[in-house]
LOPANU-493351 format. One record per residue (C-alpha): residue number from 1; chain; z, y, x. Coordinates in steps of 0.05 Angstrom, whole numbers, plus 5000, padded with zeros to 4 digits. Layout:
<nodes>
   seq   mol     c3     c2     c1
   NUM     A      Z      Y      X
...
</nodes>
This chain:
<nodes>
   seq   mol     c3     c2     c1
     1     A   6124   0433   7905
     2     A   6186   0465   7943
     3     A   6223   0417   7980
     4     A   6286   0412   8007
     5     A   6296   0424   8086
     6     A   6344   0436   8142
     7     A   6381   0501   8126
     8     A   6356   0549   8177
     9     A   6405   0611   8204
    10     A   6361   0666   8194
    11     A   6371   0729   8161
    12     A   6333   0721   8104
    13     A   6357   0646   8100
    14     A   6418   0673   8104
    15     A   6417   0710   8045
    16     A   6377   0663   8006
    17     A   6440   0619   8009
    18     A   6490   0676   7989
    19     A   6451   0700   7926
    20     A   6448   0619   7903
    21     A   6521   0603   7923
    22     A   6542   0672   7891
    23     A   6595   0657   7837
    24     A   6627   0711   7791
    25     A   6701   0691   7812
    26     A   6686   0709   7889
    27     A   6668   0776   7874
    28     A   6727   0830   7875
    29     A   6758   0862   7825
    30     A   6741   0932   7851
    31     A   6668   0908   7857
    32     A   6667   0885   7790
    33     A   6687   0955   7768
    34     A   6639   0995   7803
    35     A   6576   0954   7782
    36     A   6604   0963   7708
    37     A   6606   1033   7720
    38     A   6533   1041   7747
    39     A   6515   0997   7696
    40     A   6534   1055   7650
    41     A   6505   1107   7695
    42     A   6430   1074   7698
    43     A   6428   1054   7624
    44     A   6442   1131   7608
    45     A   6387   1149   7647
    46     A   6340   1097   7618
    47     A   6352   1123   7545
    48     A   6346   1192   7566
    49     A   6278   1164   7611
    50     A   6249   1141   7539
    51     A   6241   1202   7511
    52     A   6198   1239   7576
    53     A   6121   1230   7566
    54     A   6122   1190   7616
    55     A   6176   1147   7599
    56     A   6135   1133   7527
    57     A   6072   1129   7573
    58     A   6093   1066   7613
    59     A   6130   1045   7544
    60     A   6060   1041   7508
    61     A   6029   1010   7569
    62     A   6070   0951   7577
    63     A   6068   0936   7505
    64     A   5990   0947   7504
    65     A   5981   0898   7561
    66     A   6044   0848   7553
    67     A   6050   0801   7483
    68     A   6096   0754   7471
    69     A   6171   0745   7478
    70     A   6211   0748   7538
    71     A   6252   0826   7536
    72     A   6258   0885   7504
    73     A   6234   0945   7525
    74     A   6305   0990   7527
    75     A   6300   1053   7475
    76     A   6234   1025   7443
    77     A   6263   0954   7426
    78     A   6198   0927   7430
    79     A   6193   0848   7454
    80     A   6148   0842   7509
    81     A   6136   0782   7576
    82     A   6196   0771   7614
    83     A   6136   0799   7664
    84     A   6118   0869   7627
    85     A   6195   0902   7619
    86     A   6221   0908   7688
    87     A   6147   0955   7693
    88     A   6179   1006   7634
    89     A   6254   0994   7650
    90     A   6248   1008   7720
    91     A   6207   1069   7700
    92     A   6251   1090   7657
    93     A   6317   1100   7694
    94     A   6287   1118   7758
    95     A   6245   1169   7710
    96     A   6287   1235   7720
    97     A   6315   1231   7794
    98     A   6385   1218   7763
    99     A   6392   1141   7778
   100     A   6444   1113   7830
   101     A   6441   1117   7897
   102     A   6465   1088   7969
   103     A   6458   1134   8017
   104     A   6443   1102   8077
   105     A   6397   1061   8052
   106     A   6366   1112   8003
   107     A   6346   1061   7952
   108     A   6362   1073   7885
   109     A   6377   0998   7859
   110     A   6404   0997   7785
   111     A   6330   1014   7778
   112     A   6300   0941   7806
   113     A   6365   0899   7798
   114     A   6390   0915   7729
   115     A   6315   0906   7693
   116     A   6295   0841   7733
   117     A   6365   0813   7716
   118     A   6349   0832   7644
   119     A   6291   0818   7637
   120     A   6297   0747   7650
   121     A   6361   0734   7605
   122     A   6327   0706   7542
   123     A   6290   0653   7592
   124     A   6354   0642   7626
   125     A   6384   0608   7561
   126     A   6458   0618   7547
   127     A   6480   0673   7581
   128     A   6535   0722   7581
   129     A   6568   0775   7612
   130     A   6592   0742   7682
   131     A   6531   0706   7695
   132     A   6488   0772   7683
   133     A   6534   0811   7721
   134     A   6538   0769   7788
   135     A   6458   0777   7776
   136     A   6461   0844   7774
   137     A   6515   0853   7842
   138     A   6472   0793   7880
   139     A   6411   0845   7876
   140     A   6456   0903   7899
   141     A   6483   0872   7951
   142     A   6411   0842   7975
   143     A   6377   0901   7965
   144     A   6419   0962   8000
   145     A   6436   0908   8066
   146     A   6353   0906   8070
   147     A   6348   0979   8054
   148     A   6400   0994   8108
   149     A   6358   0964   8164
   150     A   6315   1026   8160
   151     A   6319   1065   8092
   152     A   6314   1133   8134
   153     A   6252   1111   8178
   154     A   6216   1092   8124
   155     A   6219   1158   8094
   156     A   6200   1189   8157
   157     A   6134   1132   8158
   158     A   6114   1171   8085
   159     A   6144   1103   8051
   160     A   6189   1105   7986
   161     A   6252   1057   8006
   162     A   6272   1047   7927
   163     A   6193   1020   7921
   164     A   6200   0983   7984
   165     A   6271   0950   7995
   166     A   6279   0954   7920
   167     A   6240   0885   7917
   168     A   6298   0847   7944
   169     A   6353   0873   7907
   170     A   6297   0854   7845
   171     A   6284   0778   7869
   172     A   6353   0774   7881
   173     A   6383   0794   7818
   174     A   6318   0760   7783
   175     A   6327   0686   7825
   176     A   6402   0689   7808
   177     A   6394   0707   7741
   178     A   6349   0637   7736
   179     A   6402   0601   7783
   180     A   6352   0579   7829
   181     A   6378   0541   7898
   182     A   6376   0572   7957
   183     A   6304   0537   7979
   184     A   6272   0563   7920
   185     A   6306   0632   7926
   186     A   6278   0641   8004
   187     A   6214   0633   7969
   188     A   6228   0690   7907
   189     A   6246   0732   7966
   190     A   6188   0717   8008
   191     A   6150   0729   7944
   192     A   6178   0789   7919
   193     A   6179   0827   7984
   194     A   6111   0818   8007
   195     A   6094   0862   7943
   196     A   6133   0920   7977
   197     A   6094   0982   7963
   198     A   6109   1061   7948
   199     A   6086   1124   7983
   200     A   6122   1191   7984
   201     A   6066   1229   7969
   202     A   6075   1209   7898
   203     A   6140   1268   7891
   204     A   6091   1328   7904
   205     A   6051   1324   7831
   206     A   6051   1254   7796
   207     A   6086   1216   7746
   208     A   6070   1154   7791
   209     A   6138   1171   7836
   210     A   6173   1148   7766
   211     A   6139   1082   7771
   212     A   6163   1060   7833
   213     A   6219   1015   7815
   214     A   6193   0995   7756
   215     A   6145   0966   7802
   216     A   6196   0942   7852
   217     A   6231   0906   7781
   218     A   6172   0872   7764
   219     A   6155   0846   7838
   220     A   6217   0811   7834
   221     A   6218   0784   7769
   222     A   6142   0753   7793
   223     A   6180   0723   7852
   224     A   6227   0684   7826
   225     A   6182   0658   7764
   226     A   6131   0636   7819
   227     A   6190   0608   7861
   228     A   6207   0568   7804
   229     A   6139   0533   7790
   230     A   6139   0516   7861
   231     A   6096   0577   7890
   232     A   6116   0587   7962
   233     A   6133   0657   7997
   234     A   6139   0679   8068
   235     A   6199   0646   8089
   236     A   6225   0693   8146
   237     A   6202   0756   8102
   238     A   6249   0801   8132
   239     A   6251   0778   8211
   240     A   6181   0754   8234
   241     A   6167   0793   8279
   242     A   6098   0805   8252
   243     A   6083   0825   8188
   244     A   6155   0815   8173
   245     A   6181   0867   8126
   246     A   6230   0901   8184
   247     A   6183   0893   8239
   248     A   6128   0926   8190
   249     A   6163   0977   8147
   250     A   6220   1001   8199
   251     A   6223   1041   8269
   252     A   6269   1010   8298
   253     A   6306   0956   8250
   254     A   6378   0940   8251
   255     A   6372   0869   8225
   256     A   6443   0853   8233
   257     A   6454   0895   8169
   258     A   6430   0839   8125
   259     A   6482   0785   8140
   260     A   6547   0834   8181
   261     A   6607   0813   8142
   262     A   6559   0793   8083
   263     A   6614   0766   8013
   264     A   6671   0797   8057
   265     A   6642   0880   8053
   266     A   6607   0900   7989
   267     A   6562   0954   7992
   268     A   6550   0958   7926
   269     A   6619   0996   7929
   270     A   6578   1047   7973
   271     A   6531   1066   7916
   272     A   6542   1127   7881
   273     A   6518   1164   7819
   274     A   6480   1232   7821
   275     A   6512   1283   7777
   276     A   6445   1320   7786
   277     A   6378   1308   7768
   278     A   6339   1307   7836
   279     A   6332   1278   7900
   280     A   6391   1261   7940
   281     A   6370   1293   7990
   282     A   6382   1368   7955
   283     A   6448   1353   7932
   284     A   6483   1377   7992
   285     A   6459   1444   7982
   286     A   6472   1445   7908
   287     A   6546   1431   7928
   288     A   6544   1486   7979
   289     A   6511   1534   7940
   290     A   6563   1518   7873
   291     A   6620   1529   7924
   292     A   6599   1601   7942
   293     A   6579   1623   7867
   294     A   6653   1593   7844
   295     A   6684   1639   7907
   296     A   6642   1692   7903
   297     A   6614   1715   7830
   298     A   6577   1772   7841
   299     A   6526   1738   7887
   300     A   6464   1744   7838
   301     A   6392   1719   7849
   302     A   6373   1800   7839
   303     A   6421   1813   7900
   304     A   6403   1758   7950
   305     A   6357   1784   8004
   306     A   6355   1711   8044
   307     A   6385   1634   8031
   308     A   6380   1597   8104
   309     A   6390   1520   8102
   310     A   6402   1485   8158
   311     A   6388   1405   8151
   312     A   6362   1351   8185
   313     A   6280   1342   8204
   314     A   6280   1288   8156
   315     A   6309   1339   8103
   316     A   6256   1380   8113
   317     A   6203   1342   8114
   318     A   6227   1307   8057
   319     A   6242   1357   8010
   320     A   6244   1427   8051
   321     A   6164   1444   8033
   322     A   6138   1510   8001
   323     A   6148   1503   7928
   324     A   6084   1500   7878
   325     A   6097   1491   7799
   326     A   6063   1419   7799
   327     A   6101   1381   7756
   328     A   6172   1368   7746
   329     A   6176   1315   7792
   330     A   6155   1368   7841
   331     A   6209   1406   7823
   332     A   6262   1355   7826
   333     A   6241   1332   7894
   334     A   6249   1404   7923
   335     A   6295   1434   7949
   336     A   6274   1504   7947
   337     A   6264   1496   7871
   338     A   6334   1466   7859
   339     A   6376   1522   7893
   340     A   6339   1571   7858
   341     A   6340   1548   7790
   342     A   6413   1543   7808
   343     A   6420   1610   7828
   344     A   6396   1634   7769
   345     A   6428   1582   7721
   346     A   6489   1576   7757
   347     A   6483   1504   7729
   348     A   6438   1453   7743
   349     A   6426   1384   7694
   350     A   6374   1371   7657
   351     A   6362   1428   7616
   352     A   6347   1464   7676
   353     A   6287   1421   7697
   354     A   6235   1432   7639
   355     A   6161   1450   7638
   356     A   6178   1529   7628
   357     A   6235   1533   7676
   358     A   6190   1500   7736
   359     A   6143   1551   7719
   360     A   6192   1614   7713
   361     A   6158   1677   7750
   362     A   6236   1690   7770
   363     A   6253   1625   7796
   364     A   6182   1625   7841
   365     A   6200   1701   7866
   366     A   6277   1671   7896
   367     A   6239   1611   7922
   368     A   6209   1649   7968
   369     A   6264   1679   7992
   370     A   6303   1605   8017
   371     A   6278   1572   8088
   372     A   6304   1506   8107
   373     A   6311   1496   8180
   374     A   6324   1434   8225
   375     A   6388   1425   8256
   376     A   6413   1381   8318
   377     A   6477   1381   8300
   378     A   6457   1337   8241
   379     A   6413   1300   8275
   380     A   6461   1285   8327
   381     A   6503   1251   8270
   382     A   6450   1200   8250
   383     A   6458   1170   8183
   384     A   6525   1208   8170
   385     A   6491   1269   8176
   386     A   6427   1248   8142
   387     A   6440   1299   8082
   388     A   6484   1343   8114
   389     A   6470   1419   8105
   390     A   6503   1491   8122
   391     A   6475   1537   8071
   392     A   6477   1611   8087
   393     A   6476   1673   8034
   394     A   6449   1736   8059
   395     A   6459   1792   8011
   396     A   6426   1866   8006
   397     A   6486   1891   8027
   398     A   6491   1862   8085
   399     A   6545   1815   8073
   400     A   6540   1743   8082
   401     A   6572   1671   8054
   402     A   6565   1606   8095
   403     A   6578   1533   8071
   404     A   6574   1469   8108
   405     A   6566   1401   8065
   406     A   6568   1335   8093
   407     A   6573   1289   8033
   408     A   6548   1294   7977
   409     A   6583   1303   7906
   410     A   6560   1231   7876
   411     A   6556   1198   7944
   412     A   6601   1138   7974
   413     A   6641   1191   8012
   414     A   6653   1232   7949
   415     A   6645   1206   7891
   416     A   6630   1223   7818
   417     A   6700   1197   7776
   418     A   6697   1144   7724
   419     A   6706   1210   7670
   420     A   6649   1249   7699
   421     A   6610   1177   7704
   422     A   6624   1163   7633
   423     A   6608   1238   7610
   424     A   6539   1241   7644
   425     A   6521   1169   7604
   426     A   6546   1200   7543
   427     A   6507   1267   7540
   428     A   6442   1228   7569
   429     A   6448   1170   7507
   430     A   6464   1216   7464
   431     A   6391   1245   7460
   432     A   6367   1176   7438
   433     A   6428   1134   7401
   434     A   6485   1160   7353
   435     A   6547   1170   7376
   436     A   6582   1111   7340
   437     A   6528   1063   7385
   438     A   6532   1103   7443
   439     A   6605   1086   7436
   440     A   6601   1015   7417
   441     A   6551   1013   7478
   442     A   6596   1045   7527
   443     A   6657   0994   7505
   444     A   6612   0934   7512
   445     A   6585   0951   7588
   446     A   6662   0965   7613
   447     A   6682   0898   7578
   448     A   6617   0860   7605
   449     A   6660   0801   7632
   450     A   6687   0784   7559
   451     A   6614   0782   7537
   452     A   6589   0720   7494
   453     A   6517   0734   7491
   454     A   6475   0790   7542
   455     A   6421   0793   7500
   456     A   6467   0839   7454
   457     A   6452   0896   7529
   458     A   6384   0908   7507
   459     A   6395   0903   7428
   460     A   6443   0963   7445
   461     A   6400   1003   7478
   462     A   6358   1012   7421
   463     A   6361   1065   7365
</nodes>
């Protein structure tokens, strides 16, 4: 059994005792806001997620290999363990490269924090809206300060941070959700991280990329359930300095990320939502390119000779690789692919990621025609320049356009609005609920705080 012992200043310590002393009054107003809104923006996603084959793959999996009560699986409605629907929730709003994202960290975590907070509400007993909302921010705010230690060296190691860092902001939002103390949420986080797994090789050809967080959900939900029965975890998870999550998953880790200024900065106020469905990492150059077909419209994919984009090494190597027609998720991770579907679109959502257009003999041919180079003066910028670009348009005719894009559209430093937020939700639910739930949804996640029961989330999110 877990007992009780001198409170040790450590990191992880550290935020062991913040996630069990969290309360829903000493979170700010504008916090408050923002995780309503990307509330919204990963329970879109989800829907849209359960209609992909590989959203109703994982759906039919965890109810094949879960029975009992515990959550719903979202778009299905199915009941499965409190254990089985953070596998298919994760899935499913990580499934189409659309889910939110902080930058510097480059974890994605609506996908692990929202499902592990759900997925332990019926367990929880009486809960409502501000209870499962200071869940959901504890596992924000755990899981981008870990991911910011060393999100961008991990993907340089070949490691996917969402998979990997994801598993805190999980047993965070899952040990709060329980209102565990603070010695038996060390342990959920000890628990849950040691299950850190996810490798980048998964976004060239393989629906297993989608599985990540789902992954990363359930890890979490597993930690604080074992936390609870008295199952023990490694207690200085993210500092020992071997073995330690940092020590093992990082370069060069910046550990005083986890605790600097931690209930006085928020960075769940530095996660954004992705107005396009792909990697993060391409959106720069989606901006850039938009910019010069809105200045210039008679640059035409039949009239571009070269595209030049000049990123950062881990750019490149991240998402700068000859394009192949694997699979979608191929697609979506590259960033060849996604400025020439764009050229040719002149759009680029979800209709323009689909097993014909990844496949289109046109979009291949202007593929070959975009190079992506590495740039110091990126690199010299470090994480603020970690998805910067200058994209360059070389025409037959000899003339030229050039754009430079630091920030992202969707990103911390420019944001989506609350409209656009609220219009991407509404077109993605649409595909699964009517529009008098998708409405009724939509008012019930911006009111969350006034909320008598959260098990009326999930029984929304199903057709």
């Amino acid at each position: 059994m877990l007992k009780e012992t001198a409170v040790v200043n450590s990191p992880t310590q550290t935020l062991a005792n913040y996630i069990s002393g969290l309360s829903y009054r000493s979170i700010p107003p504008e916090v408050i806001a923002h995780i309503k809104l990307c509330l919204v923006d990963s329970l879109g996603c989800a829907l849209f997620g359960s209609t992909l084959p590989w959203g109703k793959i994982i759906t039919s999996f965890a109810k094949e290999t879960g029975k009992g009560k515990g959550a719903l699986i979202w778009g299905d409605g199915a009941e499965v363990p409190s254990t089985s629907a953070p596998l298919a929730n994760g899935t499913l709003i990580h499934s189409f490269e659309m889910d939110d994202l902080h930058r510097v960290g480059v974890i994605h975590p609506g996908a692990e924090a929202i499902p592990a907070a759900d997925a332990l509400v019926r367990r929880a007993g009486s809960v409502d809206g501000k209870r499962f909302l200071t869940a959901v921010v504890a596992g924000y705010e755990v899981g981008c300060r870990v991911a910011m230690t060393g999100g961008a060296s991990q993907l340089r190691r070949g490691f996917h941070p969402s998979a990997t860092s994801g598993t805190f902001a999980a047993g965070a939002a899952a040990a709060k959700m329980l209102q565990l103390n603070r010695h038996k949420t060390l342990h959920a986080l000890g628990i849950a991280g040691t299950q850190a797994a996810g490798l980048m090789a998964a976004q060239h050809a393989s629906m297993v990329k989608r599985m990540h967080p789902g992954r990363s959900a359930q890890a979490g939900v597993y930690g604080a359930l074992l936390a609870d029965k008295g199952f023990t975890g490694i207690e200085d998870i993210l500092e020992a300095p071997y073995g330690g999550f940092c020590s093992t998953f990082c370069d060069h880790p910046n550990l005083s990320h986890l605790t600097h200024d931690l209930g006085v900065r928020f960075e769940t106020l530095n996660v954004g939502c992705k107005p396009y469905p792909c990697c993060g990492s391409n959106h720069t150059s989606i901006d850039a390119l938009k910019k010069i077909l809105r200045d210039h419209p008679d640059v035409r994919a039949d009239n571009v000779e070269k595209i030049r984009i000049r990123a950062t090494r881990a750019t490149k190597l991240h998402v700068g690789w000859p394009y192949e027609p694997k699979s979608m998720t191929t697609a979506q991770m590259n960033l060849l692919y996604c400025v020439a579907v764009l050229l040719h679109d002149r759009d680029f959502f979800v209709d323009q990621v689909t097993e014909k257009s990844i496949r289109s003999d046109a979009v291949l041919k202007t593929t070959k025609k975009i190079e992506v180079v590495e740039d110091s003066e990126f690199e010299a910028l470090g994480d603020e320049g970690r998805h910067g670009v200058t994209l360059e348009v070389q025409l037959q005719d000899g003339r030229s356009f050039s754009e430079k894009v630091l920030h992202a559209k969707g990103s911390d430093k420019h944001p989506m609005t609350r409209g656009e937020v609220l219009q991407k939700f509404r077109l993605l639910a649409s595909r699964v609920l009517s529009r008098p739930r998708v409405e009724q949804l939509e008012e019930t996640l911006l009111n969350l705080e006034k909320l008598g029961d959260a098990r009326k989330i999930a029984k929304l999110l199903t057709a």
